[in-house]
C-alpha positions as CSV (number, residue, x, y, z in Angstrom):
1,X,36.0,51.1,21.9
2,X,35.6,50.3,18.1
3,X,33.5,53.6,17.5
4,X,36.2,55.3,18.9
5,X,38.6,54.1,17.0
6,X,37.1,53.9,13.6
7,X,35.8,57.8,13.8
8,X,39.0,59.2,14.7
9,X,40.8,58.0,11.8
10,X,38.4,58.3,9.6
11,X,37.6,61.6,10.1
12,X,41.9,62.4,10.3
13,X,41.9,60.8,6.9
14,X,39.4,62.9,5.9
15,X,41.1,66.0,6.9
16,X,44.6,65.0,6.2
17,X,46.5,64.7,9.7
18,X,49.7,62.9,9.2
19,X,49.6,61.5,13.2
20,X,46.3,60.2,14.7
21,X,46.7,60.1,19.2
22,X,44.0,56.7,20.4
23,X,44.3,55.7,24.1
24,X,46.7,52.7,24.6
25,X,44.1,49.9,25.1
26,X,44.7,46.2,24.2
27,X,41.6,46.6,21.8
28,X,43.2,49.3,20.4
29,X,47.0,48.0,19.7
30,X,45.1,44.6,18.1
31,X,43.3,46.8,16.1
32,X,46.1,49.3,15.3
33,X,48.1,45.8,14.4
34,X,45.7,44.5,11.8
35,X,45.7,47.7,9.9
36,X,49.8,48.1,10.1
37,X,49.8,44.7,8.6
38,X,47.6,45.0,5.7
39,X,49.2,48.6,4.3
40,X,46.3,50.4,5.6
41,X,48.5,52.4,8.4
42,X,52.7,53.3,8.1
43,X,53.5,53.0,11.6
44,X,52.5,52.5,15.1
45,X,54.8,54.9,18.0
46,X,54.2,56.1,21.6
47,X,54.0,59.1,23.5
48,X,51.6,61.8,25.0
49,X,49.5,64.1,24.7
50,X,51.7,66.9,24.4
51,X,52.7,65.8,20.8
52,X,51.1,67.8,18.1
53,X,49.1,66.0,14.8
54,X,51.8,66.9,12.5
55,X,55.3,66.2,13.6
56,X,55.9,62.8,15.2
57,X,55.5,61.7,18.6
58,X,58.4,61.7,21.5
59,X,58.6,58.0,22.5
60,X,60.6,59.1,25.5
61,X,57.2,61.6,26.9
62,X,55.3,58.4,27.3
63,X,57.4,56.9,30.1
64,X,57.5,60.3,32.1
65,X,53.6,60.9,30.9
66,X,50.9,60.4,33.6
67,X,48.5,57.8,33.0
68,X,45.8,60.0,31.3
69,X,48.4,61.7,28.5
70,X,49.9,58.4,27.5
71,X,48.9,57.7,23.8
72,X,49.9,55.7,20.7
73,X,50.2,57.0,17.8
74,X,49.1,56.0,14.1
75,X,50.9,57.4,11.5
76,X,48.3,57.5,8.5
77,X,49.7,56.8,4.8
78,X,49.0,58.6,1.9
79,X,49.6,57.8,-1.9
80,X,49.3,60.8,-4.4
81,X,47.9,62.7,-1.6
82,X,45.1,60.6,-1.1
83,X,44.7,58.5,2.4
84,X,44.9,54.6,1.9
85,X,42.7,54.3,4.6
86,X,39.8,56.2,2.6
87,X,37.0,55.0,4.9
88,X,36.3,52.6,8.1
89,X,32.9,52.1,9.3
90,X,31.2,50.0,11.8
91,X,29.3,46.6,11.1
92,X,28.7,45.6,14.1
93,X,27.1,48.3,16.7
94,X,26.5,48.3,20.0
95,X,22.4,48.6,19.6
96,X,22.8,45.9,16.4
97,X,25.5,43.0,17.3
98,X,26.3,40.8,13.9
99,X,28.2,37.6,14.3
100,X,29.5,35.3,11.4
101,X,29.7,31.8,11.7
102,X,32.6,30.5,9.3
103,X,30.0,29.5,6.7
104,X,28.4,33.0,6.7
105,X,31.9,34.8,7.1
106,X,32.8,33.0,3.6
107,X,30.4,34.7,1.7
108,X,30.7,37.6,3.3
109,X,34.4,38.0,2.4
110,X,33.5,36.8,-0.9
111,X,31.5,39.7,-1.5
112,X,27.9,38.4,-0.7
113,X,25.0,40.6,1.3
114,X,25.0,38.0,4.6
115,X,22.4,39.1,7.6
116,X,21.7,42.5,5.9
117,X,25.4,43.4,5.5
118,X,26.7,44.2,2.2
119,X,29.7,42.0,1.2
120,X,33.0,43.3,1.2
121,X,34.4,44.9,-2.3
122,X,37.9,44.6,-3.3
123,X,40.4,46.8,-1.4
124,X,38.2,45.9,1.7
125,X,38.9,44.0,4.6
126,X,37.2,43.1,8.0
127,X,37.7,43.1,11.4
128,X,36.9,40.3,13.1
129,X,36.4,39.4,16.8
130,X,36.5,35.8,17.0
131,X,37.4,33.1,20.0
132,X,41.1,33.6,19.4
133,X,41.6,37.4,19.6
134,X,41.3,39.9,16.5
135,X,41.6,38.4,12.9
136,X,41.0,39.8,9.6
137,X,38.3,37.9,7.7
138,X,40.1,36.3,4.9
139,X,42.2,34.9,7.7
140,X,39.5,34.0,10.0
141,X,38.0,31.9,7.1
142,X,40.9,30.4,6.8
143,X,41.5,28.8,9.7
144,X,37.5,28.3,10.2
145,X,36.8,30.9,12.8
146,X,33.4,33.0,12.9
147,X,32.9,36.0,15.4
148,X,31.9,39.0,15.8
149,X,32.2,41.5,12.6
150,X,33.2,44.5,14.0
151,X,34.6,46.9,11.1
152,X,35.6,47.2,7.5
153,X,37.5,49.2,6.3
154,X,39.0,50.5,2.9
């Protein structure tokens, strides 16, 4: 789940873990992709549970792992001692869905309040849910998608 996703790093950002563990789901590997590609993440790795926050993960434990240990694992990234990935927070909630068509998803990259969501700053980007799998924003504008907004994060 999203909520999942975006607490757990945020709050190992926040307290400096070098190795994040989030349950191999597709959601989760799109997700995990987006932020690899735009800097905000250094790498992507499997393995289990057995693998400890600070040195990095066993590839080779997640083929002998049971179901329930398998993990991947984000390696965060850190300039001057300070995370890039300084915050990630949810825009679209389970109890309040927002959805962007292209038009609104424009201006919302752009940096204008759109349905009662304050427009992304630079350094931003969003996560998008749209017809044709996970885009960032800038992208999904673009190619003239809209979607579901699910995250930003900076």
């Amino acid at each position: 789940l999203p909520h999942e996703l975006c607490a757990r790093l945020s709050n190992a950002s926040l307290a400096r873990h070098r190795f994040v563990p989030l349950s191999p789901t597709t959601q989760h590997l799109s997700l995990l992709s987006l932020l690899l590609s735009h800097g905000f993440i250094s790498s992507l790795s499997y393995g289990s549970t057995s693998t400890s926050s600070s040195i990095p993960p066993d590839p080779a434990s997640y083929r002998s792992a049971r179901v329930s240990e398998k993990r991947v694992w984000a390696e965060l990234k850190y300039r001057s001692e300070r995370p890039v990935l300084s915050k990630m927070s949810l825009v679209s909630m389970p109890s309040r869905r927002v959805f962007m068509d292209p038009g609104e998803l424009g201006r919302f990259v752009q940096g204008a309040r759109v349905k009662f969501v304050k427009g992304l700053v630079l350094g931003e980007v969003a996560l998008v849910n749209s017809s044709q799998g996970w885009v960032e924003g800038r992208e999904a504008v673009r190619r003239g998608l809209g979607g579901e907004v699910i995250a930003r994060v900076g």
